[in-house]
PyMOL CGO cylinders between C-alpha atoms (Angstrom):
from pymol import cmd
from pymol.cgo import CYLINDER

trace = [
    CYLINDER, 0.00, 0.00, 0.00, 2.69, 2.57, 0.90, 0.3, 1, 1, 1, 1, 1, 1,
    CYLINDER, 2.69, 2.57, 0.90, 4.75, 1.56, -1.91, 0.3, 1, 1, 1, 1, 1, 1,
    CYLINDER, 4.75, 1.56, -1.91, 1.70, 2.12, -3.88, 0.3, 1, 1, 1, 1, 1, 1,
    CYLINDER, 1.70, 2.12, -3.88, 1.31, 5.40, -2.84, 0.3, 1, 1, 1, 1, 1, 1,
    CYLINDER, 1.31, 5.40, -2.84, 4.90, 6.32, -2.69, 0.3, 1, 1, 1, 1, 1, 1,
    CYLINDER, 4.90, 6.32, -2.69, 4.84, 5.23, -6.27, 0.3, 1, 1, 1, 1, 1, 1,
    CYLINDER, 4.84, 5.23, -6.27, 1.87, 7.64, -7.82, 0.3, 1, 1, 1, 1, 1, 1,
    CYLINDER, 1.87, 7.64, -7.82, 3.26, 10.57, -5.75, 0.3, 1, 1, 1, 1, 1, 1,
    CYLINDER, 3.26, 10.57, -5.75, 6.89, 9.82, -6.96, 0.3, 1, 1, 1, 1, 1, 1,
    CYLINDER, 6.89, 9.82, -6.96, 5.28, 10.10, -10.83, 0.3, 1, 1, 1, 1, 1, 1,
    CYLINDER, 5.28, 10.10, -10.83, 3.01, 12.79, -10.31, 0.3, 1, 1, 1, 1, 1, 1,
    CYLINDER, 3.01, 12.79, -10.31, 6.25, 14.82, -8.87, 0.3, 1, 1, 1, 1, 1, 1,
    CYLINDER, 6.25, 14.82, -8.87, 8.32, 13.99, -11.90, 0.3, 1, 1, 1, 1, 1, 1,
    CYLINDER, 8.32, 13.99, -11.90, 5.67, 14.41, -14.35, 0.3, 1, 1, 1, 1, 1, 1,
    CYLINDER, 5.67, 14.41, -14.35, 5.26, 18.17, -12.43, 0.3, 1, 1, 1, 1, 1, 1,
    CYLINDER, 5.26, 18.17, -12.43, 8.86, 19.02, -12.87, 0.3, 1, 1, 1, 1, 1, 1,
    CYLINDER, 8.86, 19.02, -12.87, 9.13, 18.16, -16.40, 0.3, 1, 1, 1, 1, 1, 1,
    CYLINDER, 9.13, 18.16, -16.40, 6.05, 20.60, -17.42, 0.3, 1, 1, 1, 1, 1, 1,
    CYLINDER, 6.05, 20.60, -17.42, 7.42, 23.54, -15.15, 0.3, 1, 1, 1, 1, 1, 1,
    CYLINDER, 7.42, 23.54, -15.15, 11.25, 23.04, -16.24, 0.3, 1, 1, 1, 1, 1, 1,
    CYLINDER, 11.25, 23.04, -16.24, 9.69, 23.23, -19.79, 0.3, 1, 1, 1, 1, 1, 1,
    CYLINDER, 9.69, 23.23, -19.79, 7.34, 26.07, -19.13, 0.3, 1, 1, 1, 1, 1, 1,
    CYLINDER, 7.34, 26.07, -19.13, 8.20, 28.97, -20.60, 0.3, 1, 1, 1, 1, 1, 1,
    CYLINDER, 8.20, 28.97, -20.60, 6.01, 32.49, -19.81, 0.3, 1, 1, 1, 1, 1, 1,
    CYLINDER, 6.01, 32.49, -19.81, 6.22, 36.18, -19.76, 0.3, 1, 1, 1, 1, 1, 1,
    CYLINDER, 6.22, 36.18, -19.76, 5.60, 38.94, -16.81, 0.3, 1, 1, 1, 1, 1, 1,
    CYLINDER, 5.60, 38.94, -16.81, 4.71, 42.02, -18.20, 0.3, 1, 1, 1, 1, 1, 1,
    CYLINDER, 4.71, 42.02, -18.20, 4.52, 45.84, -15.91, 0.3, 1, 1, 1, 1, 1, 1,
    CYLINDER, 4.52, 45.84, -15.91, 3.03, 49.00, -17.29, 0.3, 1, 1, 1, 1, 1, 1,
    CYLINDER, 3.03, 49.00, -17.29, 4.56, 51.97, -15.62, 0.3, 1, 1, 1, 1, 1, 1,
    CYLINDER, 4.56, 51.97, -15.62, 3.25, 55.51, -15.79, 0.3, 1, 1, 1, 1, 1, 1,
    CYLINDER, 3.25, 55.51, -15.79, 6.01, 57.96, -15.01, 0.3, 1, 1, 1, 1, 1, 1,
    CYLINDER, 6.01, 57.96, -15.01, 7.97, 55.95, -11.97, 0.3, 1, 1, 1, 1, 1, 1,
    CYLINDER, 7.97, 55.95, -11.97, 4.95, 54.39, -10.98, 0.3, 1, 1, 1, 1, 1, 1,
    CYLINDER, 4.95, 54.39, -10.98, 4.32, 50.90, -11.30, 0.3, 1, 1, 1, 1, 1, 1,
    CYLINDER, 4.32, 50.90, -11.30, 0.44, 50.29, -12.62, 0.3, 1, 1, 1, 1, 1, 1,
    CYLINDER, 0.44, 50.29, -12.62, -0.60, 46.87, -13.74, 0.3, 1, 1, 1, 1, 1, 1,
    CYLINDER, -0.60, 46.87, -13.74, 1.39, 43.80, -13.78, 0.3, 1, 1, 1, 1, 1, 1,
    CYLINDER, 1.39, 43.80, -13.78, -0.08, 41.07, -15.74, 0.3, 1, 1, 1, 1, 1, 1,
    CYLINDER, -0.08, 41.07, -15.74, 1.12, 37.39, -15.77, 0.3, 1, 1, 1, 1, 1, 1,
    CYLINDER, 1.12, 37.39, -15.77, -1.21, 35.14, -17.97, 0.3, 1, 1, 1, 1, 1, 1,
    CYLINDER, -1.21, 35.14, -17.97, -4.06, 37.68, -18.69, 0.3, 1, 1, 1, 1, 1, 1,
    CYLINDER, -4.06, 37.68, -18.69, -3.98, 41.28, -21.01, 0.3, 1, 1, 1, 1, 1, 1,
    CYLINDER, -3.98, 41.28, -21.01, -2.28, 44.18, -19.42, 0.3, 1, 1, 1, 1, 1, 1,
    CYLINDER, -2.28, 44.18, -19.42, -4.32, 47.02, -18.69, 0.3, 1, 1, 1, 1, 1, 1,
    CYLINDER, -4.32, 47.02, -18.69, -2.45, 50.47, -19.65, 0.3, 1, 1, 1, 1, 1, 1,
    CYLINDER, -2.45, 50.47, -19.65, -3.48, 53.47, -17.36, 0.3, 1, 1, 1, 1, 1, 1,
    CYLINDER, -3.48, 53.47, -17.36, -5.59, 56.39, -19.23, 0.3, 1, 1, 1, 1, 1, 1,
    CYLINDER, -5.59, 56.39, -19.23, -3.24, 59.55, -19.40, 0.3, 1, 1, 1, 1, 1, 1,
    CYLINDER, -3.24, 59.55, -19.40, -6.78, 61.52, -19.36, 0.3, 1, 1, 1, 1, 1, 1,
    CYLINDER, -6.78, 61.52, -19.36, -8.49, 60.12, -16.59, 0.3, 1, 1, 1, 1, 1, 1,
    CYLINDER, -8.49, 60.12, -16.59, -8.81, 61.36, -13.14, 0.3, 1, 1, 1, 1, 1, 1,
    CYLINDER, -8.81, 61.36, -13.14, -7.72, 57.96, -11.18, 0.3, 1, 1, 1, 1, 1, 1,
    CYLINDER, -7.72, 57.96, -11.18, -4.26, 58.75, -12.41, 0.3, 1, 1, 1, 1, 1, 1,
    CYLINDER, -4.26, 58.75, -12.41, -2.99, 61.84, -10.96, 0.3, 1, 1, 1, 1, 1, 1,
    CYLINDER, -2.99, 61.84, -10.96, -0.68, 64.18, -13.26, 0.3, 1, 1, 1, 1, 1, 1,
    CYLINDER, -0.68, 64.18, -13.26, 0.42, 66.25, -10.03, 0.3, 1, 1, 1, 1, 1, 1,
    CYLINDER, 0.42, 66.25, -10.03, 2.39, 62.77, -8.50, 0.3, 1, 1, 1, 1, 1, 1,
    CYLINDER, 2.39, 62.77, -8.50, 3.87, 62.72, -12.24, 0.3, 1, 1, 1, 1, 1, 1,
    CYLINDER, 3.87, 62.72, -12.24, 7.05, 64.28, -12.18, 0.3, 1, 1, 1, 1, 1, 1,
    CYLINDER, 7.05, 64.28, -12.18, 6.86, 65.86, -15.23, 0.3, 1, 1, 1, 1, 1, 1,
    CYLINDER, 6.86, 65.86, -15.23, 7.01, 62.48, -17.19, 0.3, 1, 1, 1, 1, 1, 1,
    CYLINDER, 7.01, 62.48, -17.19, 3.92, 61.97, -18.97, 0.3, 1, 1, 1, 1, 1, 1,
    CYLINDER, 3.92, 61.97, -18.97, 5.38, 58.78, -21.01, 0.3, 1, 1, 1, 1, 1, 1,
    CYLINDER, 5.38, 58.78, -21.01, 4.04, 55.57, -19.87, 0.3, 1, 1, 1, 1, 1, 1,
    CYLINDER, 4.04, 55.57, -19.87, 6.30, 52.65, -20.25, 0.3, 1, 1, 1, 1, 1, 1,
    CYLINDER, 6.30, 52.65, -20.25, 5.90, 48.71, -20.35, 0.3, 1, 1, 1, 1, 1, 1,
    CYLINDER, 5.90, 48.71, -20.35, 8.64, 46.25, -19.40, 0.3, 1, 1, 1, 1, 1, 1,
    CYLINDER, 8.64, 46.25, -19.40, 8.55, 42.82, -20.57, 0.3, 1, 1, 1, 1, 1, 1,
    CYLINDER, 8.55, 42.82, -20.57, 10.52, 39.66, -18.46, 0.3, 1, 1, 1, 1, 1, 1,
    CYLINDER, 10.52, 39.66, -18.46, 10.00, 36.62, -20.19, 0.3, 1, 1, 1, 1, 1, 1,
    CYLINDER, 10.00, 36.62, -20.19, 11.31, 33.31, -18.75, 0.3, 1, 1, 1, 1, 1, 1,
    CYLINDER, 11.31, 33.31, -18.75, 12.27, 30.71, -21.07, 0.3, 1, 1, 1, 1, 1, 1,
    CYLINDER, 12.27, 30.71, -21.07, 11.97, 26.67, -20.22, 0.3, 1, 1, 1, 1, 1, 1,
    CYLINDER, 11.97, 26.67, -20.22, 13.82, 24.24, -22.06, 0.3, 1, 1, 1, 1, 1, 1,
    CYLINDER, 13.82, 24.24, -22.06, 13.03, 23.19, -24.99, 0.3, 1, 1, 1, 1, 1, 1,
    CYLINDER, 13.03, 23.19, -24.99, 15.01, 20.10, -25.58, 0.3, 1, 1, 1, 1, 1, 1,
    CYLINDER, 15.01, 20.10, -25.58, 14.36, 17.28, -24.11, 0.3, 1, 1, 1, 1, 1, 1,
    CYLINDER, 14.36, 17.28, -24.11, 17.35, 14.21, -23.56, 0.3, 1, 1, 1, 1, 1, 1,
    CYLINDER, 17.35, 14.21, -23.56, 15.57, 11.28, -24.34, 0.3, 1, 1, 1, 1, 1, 1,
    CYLINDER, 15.57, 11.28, -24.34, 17.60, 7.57, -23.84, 0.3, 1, 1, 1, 1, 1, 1,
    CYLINDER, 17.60, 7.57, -23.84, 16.66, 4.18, -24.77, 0.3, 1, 1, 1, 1, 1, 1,
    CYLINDER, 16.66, 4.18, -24.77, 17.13, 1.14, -22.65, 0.3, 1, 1, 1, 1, 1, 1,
    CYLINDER, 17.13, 1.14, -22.65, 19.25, -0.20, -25.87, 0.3, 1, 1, 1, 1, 1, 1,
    CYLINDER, 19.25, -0.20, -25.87, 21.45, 2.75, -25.60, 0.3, 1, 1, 1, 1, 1, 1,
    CYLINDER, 21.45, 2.75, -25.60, 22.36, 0.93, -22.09, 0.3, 1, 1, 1, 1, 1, 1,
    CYLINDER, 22.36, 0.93, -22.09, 25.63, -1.31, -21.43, 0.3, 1, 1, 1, 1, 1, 1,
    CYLINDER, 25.63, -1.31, -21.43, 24.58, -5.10, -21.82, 0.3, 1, 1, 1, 1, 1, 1,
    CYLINDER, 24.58, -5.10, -21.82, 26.06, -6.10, -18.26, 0.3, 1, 1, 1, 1, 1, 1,
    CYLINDER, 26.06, -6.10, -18.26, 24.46, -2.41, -16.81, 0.3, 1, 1, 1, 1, 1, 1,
    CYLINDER, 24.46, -2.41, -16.81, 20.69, -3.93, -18.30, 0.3, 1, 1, 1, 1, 1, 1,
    CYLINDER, 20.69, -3.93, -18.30, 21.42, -7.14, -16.46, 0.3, 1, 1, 1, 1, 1, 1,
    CYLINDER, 21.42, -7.14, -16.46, 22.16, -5.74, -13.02, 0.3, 1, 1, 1, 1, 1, 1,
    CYLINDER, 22.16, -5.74, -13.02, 18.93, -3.17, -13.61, 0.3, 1, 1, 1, 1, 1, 1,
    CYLINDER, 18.93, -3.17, -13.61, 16.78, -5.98, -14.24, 0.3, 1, 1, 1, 1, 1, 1,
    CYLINDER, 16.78, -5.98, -14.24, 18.31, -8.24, -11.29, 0.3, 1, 1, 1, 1, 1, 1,
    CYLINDER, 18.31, -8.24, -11.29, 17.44, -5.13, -9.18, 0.3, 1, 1, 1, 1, 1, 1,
    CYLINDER, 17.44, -5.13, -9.18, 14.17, -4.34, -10.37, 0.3, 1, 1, 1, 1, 1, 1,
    CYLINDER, 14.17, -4.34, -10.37, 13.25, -7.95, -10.16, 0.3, 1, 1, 1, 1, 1, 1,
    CYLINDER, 13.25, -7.95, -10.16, 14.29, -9.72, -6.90, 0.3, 1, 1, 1, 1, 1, 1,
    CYLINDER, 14.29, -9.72, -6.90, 11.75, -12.72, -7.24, 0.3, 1, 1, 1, 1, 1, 1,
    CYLINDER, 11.75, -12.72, -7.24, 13.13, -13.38, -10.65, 0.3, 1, 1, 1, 1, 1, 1,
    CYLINDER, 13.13, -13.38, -10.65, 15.03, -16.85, -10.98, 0.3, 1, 1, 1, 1, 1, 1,
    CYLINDER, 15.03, -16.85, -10.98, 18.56, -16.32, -12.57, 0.3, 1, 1, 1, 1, 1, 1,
    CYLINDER, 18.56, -16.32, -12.57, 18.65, -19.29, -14.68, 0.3, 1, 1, 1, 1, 1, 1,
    CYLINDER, 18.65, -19.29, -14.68, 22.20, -19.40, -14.99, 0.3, 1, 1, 1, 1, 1, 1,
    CYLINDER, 22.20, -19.40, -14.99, 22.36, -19.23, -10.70, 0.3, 1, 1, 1, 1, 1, 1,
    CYLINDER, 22.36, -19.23, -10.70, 19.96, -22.38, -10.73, 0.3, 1, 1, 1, 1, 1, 1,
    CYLINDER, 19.96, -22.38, -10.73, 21.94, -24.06, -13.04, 0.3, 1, 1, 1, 1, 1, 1,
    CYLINDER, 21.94, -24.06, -13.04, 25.66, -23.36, -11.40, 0.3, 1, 1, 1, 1, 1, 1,
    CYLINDER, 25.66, -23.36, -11.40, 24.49, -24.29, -7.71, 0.3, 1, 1, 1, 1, 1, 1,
    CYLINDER, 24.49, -24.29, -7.71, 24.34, -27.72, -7.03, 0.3, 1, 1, 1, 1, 1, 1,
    CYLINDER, 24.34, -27.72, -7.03, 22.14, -28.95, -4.04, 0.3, 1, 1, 1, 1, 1, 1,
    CYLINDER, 22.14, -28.95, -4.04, 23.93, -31.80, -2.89, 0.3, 1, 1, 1, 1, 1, 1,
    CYLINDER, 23.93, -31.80, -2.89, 20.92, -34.38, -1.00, 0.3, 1, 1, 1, 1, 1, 1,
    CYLINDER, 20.92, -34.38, -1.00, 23.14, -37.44, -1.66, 0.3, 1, 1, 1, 1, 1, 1,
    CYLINDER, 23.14, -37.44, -1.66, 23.12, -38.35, 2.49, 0.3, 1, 1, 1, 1, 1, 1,
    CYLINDER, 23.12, -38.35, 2.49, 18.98, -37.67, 2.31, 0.3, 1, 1, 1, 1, 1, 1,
    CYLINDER, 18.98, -37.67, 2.31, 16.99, -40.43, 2.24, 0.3, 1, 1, 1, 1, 1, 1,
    CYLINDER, 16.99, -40.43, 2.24, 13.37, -40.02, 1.42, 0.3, 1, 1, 1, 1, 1, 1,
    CYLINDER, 13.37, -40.02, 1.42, 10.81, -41.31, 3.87, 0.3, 1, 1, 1, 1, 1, 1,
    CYLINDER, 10.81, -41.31, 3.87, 9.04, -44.33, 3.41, 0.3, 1, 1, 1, 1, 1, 1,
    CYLINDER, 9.04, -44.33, 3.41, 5.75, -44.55, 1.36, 0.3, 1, 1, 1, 1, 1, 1,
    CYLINDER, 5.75, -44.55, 1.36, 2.82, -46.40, 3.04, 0.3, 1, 1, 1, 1, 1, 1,
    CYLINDER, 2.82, -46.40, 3.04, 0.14, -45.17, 1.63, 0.3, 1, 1, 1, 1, 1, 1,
    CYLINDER, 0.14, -45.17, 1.63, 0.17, -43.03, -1.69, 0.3, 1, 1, 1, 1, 1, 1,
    CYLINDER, 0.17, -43.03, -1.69, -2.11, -40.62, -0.56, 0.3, 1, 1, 1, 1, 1, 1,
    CYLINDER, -2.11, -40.62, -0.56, -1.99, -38.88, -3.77, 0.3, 1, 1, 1, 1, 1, 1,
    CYLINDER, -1.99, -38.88, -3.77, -4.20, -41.92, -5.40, 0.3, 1, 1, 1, 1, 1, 1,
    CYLINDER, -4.20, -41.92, -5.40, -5.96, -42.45, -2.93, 0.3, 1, 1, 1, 1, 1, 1,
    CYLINDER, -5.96, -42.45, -2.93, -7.70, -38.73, -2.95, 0.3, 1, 1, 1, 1, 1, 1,
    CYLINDER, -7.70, -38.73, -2.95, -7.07, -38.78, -6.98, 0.3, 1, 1, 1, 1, 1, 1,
    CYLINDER, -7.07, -38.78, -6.98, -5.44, -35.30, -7.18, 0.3, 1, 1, 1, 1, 1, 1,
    CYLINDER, -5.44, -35.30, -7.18, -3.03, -35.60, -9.68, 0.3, 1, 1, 1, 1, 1, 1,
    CYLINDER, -3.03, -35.60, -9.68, -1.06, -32.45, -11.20, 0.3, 1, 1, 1, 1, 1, 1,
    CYLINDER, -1.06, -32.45, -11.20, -2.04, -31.68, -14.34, 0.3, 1, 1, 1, 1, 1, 1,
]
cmd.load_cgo(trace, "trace")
């Protein structure tokens, strides 16, 4: 269950910083005079109105020229991208012995020898596999 979980949040996190590492977008300020106005991030900027009375001409020191400054922040735009084939042979081996534990190495089973030579199997009285008829099929 926790691994589960750990597992979804781990891609959703991943999957986040790939969009915002390739996000690119642009802040833009309207200034009238030294005063800053609007700033606008993903919407239209809204430019002040020289002739209306909400700005006010006296706080203008003499500067009647309005201004807009643009910061734009460029993601990346290339991506690295890698195949598993692109990987060493002996590097894909210890990946997939690490990735899956439960995973008999055939080549392990065939090298280790289980030596039961002083074992001697009990005796059989009744062959209760007969007797119940469950056979493997």
């Amino acid at each position: 269950m926790i691994k589960h979980l750990f597992h979804k949040i781990s891609s959703v996190g991943l999957a986040m910083i790939v969009l915002f590492s390739t996000m690119s977008f642009t802040i833009e300020k309207h200034f009238c005079g030294d005063r800053l106005v609007d700033v606008a991030l993903f919407s239209k900027l809204n430019k002040c109105n020289m002739n209306s009375s909400s700005v006010e001409l006296d706080n203008l020191v003499e500067k009647a020229c309005c201004k807009d400054e643009v910061n734009t922040v460029i993601g990346q735009n290339e991506l690295l991208t890698h195949s598993f084939d692109d990987v060493n042979a002996d590097v894909q081996i210890e990946l997939f012995n690490v990735t899956q534990p439960n995973y008999v190495n055939t080549e392990l089973k065939l090298s280790s020898k289980i030596g039961f030579d002083n074992y001697l199997p009990p005796n059989l009285i009744i062959n209760r596999l007969i007797i119940n008829q469950s056979f493997l099929i």
